[in-house]
VOMAR-934817 format. One record per residue (C-alpha): residue in one letter; x, y, z. Coordinates in steps of 0.5 Angstrom, whole numbers, plus 500, padded with zeros to 3 digits. Each point is the difference from the previous one (the first is absolute). Layout:
! VOMAR-934817
AXYZ ...
This chain:
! VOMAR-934817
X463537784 X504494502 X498493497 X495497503 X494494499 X495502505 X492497499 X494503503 X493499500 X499497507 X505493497 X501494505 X507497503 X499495493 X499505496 X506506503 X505494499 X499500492 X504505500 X506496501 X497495496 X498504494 X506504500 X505493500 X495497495 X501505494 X507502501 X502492500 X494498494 X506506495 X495507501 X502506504 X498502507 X498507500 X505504504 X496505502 X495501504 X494495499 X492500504 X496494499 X492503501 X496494502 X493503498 X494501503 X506503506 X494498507 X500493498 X505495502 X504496495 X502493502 X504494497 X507499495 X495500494 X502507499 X507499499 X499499492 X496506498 X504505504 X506498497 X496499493 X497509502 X509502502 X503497493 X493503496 X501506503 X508500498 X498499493 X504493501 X493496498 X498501494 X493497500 X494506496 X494495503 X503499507 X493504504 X497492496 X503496506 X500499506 X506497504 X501495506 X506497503 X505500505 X508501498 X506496503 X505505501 X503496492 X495502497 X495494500 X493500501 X497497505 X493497502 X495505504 X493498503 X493502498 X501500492 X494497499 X495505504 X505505495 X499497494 X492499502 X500508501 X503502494 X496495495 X494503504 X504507498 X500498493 X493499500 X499506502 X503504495 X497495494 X494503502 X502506501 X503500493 X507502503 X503494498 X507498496 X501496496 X502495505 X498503506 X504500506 X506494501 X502497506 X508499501 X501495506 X506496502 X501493497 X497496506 X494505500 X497499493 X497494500 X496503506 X499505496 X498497494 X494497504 X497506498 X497500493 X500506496 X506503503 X507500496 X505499505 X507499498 X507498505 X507500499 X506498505 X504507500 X498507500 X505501495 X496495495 X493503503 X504507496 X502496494 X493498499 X497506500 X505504496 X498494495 X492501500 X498496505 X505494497 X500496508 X502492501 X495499505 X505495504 X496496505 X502497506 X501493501 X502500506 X496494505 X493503504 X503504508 X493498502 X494496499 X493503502 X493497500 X502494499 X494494499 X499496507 X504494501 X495497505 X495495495 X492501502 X501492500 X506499505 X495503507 X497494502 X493500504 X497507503 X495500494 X496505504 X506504500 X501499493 X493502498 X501507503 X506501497 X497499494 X495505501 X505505503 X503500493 X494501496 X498505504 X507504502 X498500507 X505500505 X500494505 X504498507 X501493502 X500498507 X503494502 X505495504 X506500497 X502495496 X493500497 X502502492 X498508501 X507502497 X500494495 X493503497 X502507500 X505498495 X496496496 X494505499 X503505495 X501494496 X493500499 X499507498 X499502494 X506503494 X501507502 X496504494 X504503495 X499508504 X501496506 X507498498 X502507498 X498503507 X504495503 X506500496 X500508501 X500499508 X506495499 X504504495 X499507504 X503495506 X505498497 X498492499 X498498494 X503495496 X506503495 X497496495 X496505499 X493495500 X493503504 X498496506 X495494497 X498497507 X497503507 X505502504 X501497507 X503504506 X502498507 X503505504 X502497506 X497502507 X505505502 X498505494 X500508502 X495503497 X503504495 X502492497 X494499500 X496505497 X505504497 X503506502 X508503502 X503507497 X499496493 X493498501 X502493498 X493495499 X500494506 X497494500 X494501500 X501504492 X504494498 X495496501 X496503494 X495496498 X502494503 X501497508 X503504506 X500494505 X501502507 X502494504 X500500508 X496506500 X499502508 X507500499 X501507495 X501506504 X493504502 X501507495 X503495494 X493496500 X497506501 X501504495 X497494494 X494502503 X499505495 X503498494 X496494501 X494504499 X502504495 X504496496 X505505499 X506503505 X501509500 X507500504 X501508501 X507502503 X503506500 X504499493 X493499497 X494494499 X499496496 X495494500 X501493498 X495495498 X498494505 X496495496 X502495505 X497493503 X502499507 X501492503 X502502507 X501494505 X500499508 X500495506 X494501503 X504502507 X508500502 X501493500 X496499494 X496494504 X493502502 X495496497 X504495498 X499492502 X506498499 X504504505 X498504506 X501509500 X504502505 X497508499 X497504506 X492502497 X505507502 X505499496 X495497493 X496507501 X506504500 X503496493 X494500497 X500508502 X506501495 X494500494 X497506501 X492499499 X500505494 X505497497 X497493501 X494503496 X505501493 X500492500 X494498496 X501492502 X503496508 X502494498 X501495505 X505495498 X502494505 X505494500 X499494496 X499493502 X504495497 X494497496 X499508496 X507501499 X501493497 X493501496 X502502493 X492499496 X497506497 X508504500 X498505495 X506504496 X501508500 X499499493 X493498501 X498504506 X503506497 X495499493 X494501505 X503506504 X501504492 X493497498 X497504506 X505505500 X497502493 X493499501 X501506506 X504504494 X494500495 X496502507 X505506504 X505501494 X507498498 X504498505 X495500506 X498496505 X495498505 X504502505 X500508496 X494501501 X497507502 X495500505 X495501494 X502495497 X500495507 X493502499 X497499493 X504493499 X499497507 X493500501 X498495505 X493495500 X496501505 X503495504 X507502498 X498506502 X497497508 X506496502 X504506498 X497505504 X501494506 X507500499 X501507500 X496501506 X503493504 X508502498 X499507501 X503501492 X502507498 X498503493 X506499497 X499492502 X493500498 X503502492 X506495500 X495494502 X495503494 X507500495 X503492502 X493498499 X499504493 X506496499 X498493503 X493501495 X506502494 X502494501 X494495500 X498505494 X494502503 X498507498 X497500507 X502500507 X497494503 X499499507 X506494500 X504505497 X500505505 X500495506 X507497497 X502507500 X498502507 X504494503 X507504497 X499505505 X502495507 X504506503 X495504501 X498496504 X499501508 X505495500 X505502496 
């Protein structure tokens, strides 16, 4: 028939385009396109190809199947790259969960005992393979052209490996720039914070404005501890698959930081479109999603964190698919305790209707307020707290008391587990009360009218309290401190 170039197999815009790209590349890097009738079949057919990324093996598979590369161990690689139009590769998302995949691969035919000699080859673009490298074990190799990706493999395996120095396009998870010791006063605030980190337990702060509660977001990812090593992959992963991560190719050390604005749609934050993106609420893997103004977030986008914030994971289904993204994440959320953020306030008079408090409040809807294990209260400072400097702690300092916890809960839970994850099993089994414990509890369940999940989330912060003072028990001080993190459940609140 009539020459033409089709794909098949259920390709994206992205992927029908390299059609253009993969004919103009081989012709301008010296080979020959085929004048005849070509079809790429992306198998398996009922699953949806996405991304430029295939651009390089299907030109690889049209000049191996026209005998115009020479390669007798070509089935051993594996090719990953956007083409130009001049035949130079270009950088594509998600080489590091690719990598991941086929070290994951390569282990597996080892113990099958399928392997070569070398085991499957990773060929990535010169600004990918540094990421790709952070996989070890893995043989991966770049070139700058198509045409020199061909002349490494006619040569057995003979590749440069250019590696790009280009400047980074993104930072991602960067440590806070706010010190522990530059907040001056709200000690009780900092003292539950502090408690918050230990514990990974979500907070909201309520306050007038200008009382430090977007200052102490910032600074409450300093005190957390080093991502470990596996988180820093998962993160890295998360990022690479989107597109942010840092072209120098290094892993994400610190705890990422997101803020999405109150404006957000619900697919911004939890992710979603026809490309299923991760949202805030993934980015913030491992790290601090802060959520400022929090009546202000539309209804539906605050309430779908209820879930996620219960599971710890996000399954997101549409009509191309589904696929769920992990929410490992602690939330700092603010709010003004009512529209013109006074009431309560000594220092000015609330200009707000009992009516128009009530229905502020009432954009937080009860269960989503039972996924914050601690209300913090925030009021402005007088002059003597915001000039007292004594006892002004650095994140340092208070960040090496959050890790001794935080191990102490490891050798307890498991790696990577916190007080906050704790199965109603195991709410039970390590948050035994004395009997006092256990009577002042009781009144506070039956006073403020607290739900079962409110009744967990007290045992967790005070699990984490009597953590922190190393008592292998919950004593009745350590329960009542946590009780008092609860304000909101109050009947004036």
């Amino acid at each position: 028939g009539l020459p033409s170039f089709d794909i098949v197999g259920l390709p994206n815009a992205a992927v029908r385009e390299a059609r253009d790209r993969v004919r103009s590349a081989i012709r301008n890097s010296g080979y020959q396109f085929p004048l005849q009738r070509v079809t790429v079949n992306l198998a398996p057919a009922d699953l949806r190809k996405e991304g430029s990324g295939l651009d390089l093996p299907i030109a690889i598979g049209i000049l191996a199947a026209t005998e115009q590369c020479f390669c007798s161990t070509l089935d051993q690689y594996v090719f990953s790259g956007e083409l130009s139009l001049e035949g130079t590769l270009r950088p594509v998302p998600g080489v590091l969960t690719m990598a991941i995949t086929l070290k994951r691969e390569n282990n597996k035919l080892e113990l099958a005992g399928e392997n070569t000699v070398e085991g499957i080859c990773l060929v990535v673009s010169p600004e990918n393979l540094a990421e790709a490298r952070l996989v070890t074990g893995l043989e991966t190799h770049s070139t700058a052209t198509l045409g020199q990706i061909l002349q490494a493999l006619e040569k057995k395996h003979n590749f440069d490996d250019t590696i790009s120095t280009l400047l980074p396009q993104a930072e991602a998870g960067n440590r806070s720039q706010v010190d522990w010791a530059d907040i001056h006063g709200q000690q009780h605030v900092k003292r539950a914070l502090e408690i918050a980190a230990a514990g990974g337990h979500n907070v909201i702060l309520v306050g007038p404005p200008g009382s430090g509660k977007t200052l102490l977001a910032k600074a409450y990812s300093g005190i957390l501890p080093q991502l470990s090593e596996q988180e820093s992959i998962e993160v890295t992963q998360l990022y690479s698959v989107s597109g942010l991560l840092n072209c120098n190719g290094s892993l994400v050390q610190h705890r990422p930081f997101r803020s999405p604005h109150h404006t957000v749609t619900k697919a911004g934050m939890i992710g979603g479109g026809r490309d299923l993106r991760p949202g805030e609420l993934s980015f913030a893997n491992y790290g601090v999603l802060f959520l400022d103004e929090l009546p202000e977030f539309a209804r539906e986008v605050l309430e779908c964190l209820r879930q996620p914030l219960e599971d710890r994971e996000l399954t997101i289904t549409r009509q191309s698919g589904s696929i769920t993204y992990p929410a490992h994440v602690s939330v700092i959320a603010s709010m003004n305790p009512c529209p013109c953020g006074y009431y309560g306030d000594q220092g000015h008079v609330c200009s707000c209707t009992p009516m128009q408090i009530q229905n502020y409040r009432g954009r937080i809807s009860g269960p989503l307020l039972d996924r914050f294990d601690m209300h913090i209260e925030v009021p402005r400072l007088n002059y003597s707290e915001l000039k007292d400097i004594t006892d002004v702690e650095s994140s340092s300092v208070v960040r090496e008391r959050v890790m001794a916890v935080r191990s102490r809960q490891w050798a307890r839970l498991g790696p990577a587990k916190t007080n906050a994850e704790m199965t109603a099993k195991e709410t039970k089994e390590f948050g035994k009360l004395t009997p006092s414990g256990e009577s002042l509890l009781q009144r506070i369940f039956d006073s403020q009218h607290l739900s079962a999940r409110s009744h967990d989330r007290i045992l967790r912060v005070a699990r984490t309290i009597a953590d922190l003072g190393d008592s292998s028990d919950i004593l009745p001080e350590h329960l009542a401190e946590a009780i008092q993190f609860r304000t909101l459940d109050k009947q004036q609140y």
